[in-house]
C-alpha positions as CSV (number, residue, x, y, z in Angstrom):
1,X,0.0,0.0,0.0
2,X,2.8,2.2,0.5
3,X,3.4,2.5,-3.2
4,X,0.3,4.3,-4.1
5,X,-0.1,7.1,-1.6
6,X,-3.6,8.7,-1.1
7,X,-2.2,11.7,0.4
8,X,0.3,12.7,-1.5
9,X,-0.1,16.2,-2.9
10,X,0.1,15.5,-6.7
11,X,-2.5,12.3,-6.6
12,X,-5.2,14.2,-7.7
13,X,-3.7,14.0,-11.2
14,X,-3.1,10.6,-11.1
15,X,-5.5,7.5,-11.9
16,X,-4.5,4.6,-10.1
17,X,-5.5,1.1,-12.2
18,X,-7.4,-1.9,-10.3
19,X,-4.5,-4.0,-10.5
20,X,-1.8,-1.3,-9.2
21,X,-3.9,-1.0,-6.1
22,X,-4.5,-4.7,-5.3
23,X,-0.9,-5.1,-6.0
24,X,-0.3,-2.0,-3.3
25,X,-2.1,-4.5,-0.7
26,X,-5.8,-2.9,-1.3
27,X,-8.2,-5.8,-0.9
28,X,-11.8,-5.4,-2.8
29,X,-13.2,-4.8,0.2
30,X,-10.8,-1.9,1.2
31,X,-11.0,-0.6,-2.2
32,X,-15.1,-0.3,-1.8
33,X,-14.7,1.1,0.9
34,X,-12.4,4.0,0.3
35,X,-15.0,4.9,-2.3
36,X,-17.8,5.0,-0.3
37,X,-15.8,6.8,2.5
38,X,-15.3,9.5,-0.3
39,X,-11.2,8.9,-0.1
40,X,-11.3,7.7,-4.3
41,X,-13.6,8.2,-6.6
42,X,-14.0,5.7,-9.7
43,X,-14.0,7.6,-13.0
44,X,-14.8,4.2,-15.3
45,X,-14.2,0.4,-15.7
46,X,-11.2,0.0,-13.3
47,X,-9.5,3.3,-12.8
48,X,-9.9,5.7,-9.5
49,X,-8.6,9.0,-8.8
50,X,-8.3,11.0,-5.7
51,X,-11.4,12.0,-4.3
52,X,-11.8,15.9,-4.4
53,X,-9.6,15.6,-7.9
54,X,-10.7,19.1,-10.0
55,X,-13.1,18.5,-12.4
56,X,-11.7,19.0,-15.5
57,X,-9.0,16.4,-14.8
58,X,-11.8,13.9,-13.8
59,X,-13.3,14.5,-16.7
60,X,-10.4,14.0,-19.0
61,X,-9.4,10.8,-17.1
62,X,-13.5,9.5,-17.8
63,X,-12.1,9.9,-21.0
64,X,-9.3,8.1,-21.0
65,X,-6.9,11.0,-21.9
66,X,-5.9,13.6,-20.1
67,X,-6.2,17.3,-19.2
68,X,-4.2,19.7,-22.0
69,X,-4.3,22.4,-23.6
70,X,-5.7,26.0,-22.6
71,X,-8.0,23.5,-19.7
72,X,-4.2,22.1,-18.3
73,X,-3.1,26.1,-18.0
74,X,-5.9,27.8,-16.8
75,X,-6.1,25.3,-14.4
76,X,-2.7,26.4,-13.2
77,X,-3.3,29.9,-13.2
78,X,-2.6,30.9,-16.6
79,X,-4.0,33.6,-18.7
80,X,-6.7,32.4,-21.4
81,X,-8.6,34.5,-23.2
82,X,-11.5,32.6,-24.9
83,X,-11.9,29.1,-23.2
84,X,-13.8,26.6,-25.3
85,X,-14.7,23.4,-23.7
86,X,-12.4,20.9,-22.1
87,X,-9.5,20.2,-24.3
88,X,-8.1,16.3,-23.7
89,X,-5.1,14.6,-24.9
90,X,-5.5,11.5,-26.4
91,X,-3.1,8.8,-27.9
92,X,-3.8,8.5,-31.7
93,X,-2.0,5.2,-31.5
94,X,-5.1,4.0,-28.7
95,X,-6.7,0.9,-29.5
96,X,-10.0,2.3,-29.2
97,X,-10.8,5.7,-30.0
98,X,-13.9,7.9,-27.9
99,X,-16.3,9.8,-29.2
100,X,-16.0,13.0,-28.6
101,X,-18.7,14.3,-25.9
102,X,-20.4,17.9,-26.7
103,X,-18.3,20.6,-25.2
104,X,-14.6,18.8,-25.4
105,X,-11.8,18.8,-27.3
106,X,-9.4,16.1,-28.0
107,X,-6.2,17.0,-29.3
108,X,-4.6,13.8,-31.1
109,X,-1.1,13.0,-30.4
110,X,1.2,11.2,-28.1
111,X,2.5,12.5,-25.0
112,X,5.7,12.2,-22.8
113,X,3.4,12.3,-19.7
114,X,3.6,8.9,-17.4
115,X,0.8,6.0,-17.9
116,X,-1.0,7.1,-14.9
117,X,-0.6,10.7,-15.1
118,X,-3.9,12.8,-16.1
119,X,-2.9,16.0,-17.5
120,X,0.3,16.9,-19.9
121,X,3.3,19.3,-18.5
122,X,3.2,23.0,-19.2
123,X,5.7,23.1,-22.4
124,X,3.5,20.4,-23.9
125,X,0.0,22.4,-22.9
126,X,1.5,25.4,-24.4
127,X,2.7,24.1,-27.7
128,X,-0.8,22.6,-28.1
129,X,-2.3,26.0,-26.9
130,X,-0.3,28.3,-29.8
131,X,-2.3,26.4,-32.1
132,X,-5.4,26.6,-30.6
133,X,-5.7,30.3,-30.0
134,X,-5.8,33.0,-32.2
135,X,-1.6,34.8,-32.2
136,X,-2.7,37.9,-30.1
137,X,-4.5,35.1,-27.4
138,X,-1.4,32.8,-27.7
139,X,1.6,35.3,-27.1
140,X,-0.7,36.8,-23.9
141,X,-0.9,33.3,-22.8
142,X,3.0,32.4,-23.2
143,X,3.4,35.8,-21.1
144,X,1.3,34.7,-18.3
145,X,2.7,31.4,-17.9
146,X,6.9,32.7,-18.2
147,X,5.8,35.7,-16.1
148,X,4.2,32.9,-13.4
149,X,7.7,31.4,-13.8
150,X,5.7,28.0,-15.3
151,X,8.5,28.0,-17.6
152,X,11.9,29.8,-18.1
153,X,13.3,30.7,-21.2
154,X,14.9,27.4,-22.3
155,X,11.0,26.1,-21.8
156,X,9.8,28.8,-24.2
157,X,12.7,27.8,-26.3
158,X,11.4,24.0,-26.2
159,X,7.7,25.1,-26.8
160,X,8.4,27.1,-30.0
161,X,10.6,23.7,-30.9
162,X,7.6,21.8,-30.6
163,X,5.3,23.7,-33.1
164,X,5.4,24.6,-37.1
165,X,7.8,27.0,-38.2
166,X,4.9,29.2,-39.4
167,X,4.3,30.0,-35.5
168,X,8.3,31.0,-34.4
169,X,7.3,34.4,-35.2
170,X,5.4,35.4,-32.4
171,X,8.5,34.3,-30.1
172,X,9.9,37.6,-30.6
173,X,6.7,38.8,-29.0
174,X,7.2,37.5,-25.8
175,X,8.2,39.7,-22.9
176,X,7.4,38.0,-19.3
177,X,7.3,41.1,-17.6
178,X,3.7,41.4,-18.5
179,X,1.9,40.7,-14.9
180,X,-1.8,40.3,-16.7
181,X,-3.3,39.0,-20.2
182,X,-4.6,42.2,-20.6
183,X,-1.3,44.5,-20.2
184,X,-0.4,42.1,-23.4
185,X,-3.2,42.3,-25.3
186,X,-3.1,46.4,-25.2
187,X,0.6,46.0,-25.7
188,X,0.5,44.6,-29.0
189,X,-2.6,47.0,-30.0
190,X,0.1,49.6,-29.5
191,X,2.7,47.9,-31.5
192,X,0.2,47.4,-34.4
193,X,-0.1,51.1,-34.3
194,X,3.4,52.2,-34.3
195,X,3.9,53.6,-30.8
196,X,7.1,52.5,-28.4
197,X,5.7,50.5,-25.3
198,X,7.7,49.9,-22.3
199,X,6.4,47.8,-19.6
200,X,5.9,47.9,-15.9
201,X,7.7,51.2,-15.2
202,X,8.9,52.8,-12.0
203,X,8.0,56.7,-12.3
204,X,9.5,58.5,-9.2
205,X,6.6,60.1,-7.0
206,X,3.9,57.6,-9.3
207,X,4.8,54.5,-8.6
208,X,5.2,51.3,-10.9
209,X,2.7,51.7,-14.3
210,X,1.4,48.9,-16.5
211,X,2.4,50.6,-19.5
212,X,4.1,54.2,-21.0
213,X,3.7,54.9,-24.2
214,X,5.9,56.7,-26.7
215,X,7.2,58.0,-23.2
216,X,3.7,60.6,-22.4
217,X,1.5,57.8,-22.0
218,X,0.6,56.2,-19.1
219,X,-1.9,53.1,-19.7
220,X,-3.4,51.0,-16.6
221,X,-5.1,48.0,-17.3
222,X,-7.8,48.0,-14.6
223,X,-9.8,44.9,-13.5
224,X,-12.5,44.8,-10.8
225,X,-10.4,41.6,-9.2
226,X,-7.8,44.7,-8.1
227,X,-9.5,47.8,-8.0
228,X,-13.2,47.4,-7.0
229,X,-12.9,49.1,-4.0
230,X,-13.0,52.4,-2.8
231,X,-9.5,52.4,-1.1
232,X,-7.8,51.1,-4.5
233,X,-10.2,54.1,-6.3
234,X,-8.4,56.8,-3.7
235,X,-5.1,55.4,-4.6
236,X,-5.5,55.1,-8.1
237,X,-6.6,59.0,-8.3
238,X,-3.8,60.1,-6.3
239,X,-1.3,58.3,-8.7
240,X,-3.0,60.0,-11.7
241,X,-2.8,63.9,-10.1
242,X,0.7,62.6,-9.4
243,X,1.5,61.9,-13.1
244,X,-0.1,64.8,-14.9
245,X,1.8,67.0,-12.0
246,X,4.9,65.4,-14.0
247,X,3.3,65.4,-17.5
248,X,2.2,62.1,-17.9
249,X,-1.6,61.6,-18.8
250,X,-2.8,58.3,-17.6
251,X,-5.5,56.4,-19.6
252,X,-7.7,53.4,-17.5
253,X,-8.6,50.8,-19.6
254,X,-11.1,48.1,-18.2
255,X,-10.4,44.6,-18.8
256,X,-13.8,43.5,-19.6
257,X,-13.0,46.2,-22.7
258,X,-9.8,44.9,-23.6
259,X,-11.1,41.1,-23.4
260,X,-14.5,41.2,-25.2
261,X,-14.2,45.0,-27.1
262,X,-11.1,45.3,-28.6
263,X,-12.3,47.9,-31.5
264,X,-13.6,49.6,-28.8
265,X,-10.6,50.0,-27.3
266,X,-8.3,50.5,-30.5
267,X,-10.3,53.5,-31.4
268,X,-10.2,55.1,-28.2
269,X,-6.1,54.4,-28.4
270,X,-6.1,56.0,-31.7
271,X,-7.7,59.2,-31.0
272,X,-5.6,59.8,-28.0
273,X,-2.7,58.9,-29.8
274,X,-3.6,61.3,-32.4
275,X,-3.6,64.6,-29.6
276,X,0.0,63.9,-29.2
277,X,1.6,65.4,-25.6
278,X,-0.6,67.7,-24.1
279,X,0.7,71.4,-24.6
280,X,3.2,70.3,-27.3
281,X,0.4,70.6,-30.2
282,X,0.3,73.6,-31.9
């Protein structure tokens, strides 16, 4: 029994087989039991997980595959922008092949993930997820997960090893300073248009900014996670009096605009943009 430890703190991606646990000294009886204790739970014909497992990874391991993709990083924290459904890896080289159930996604390939391991590392998850995503949604998601230190830069290296040569071009893209999705998204807006970005910058009597722009601009990528209260609304006015008293001009951009309205957003970047430094227009 000491082989296959309940408690251990990465069993709840791991799906034990019948045979693996009898051979760990689990009788039938014992086995039964731990299920209806709520200690395993049995996701099909002969394979258990740990109970309390996430959902997602139960769900891949019902399956037969396991958890990849944008489902395997958001699941660890990373930024996704769109998620559709519950993305599975599965061995194309399986002997019998699932249907796919409404609302998943299998991704078809082998795997260097051990047997009884239910979801794929991060390099694999991320090469899958470039392919998945459209390139602004991939490179925000690369950022998240380097910037999360997920991965280093020999990782990113491997990813970009692992996918089509048509896709290397976004790994100049990349910049794990970004500390949200959203601070990337705007950031490669701005590139499209032309402007020099700089990111997370220390402004003496300011503070630490998401974004300056062309060096005038400050942008702040505001979500209601960090600034929906009235304490965070104080201190965010008292940084922008303290950045136009040094001629900055700060520009608050909601995430729920830069997510699900990105014209939105563009034009209001363009017509800014267009005014130039205040004072220096003639």
């Amino acid at each position: 029994m000491a082989s296959v430890d309940i408690g251990h703190q990465q069993n709840d991606e791991v799906v034990w087989a019948t045979r693996d646990l009898h051979a760990a000294g689990w009788s039938r009886r014992s086995l039964a039991r731990a299920v209806a204790d709520g200690i395993l739970t049995r996701v099909r014909q002969g394979r258990y997980v740990a109970a309390g497992t996430q959902d997602d990874v139960v769900a891949a391991a019902r399956m037969g595959g396991r958890l990849d993709c944008v489902s395997l990083l958001a699941l660890r924290g990373v930024f996704v922008h769109r998620r559709s459904g519950c993305h599975v890896q599965q061995d194309p080289l399986a002997s019998r092949r699932p249907p796919t159930p409404t609302g998943v996604v299998y991704h078809w390939r082998p795997s260097a993930a051990a047997r009884e391991r239910l979801a794929v590392d991060v390099v694999e998850a991320l090469a899958q997820a470039i392919r998945c995503q459209p390139p602004r949604s991939a490179v925000a998601t690369l950022d998240s997960a380097w910037h999360l230190g997920l991965v280093d830069e020999a990782g990113i290296d491997e990813v970009f090893a692992r996918v089509p040569r048509r896709f290397r071009v976004l790994r100049g893209l990349l910049d794990s300073r970004a500390e949200a999705g959203t601070e990337t998204l705007v950031r490669l807006l701005l590139r499209h248009l032309g402007c020099a970005v700089d990111l997370q910058v220390r402004i003496n009597g300011v503070g630490r900014v998401d974004l300056l722009v062309d060096g005038w601009l400050i942008i702040e990528c505001d979500s209601e996670q960090f600034h929906g209260t009235w304490r965070v609304h104080k201190s965010d006015r008292r940084r922008d009096m303290a950045a136009l008293e040094r001629g900055y001009v700060t520009l608050r951009l909601l995430a729920e605009d830069i997510l699900y309205h990105p014209d939105r957003v563009r034009a209001t970047l363009e017509r800014v943009l267009a005014h130039g430094i205040p004072g220096r227009n003639s």
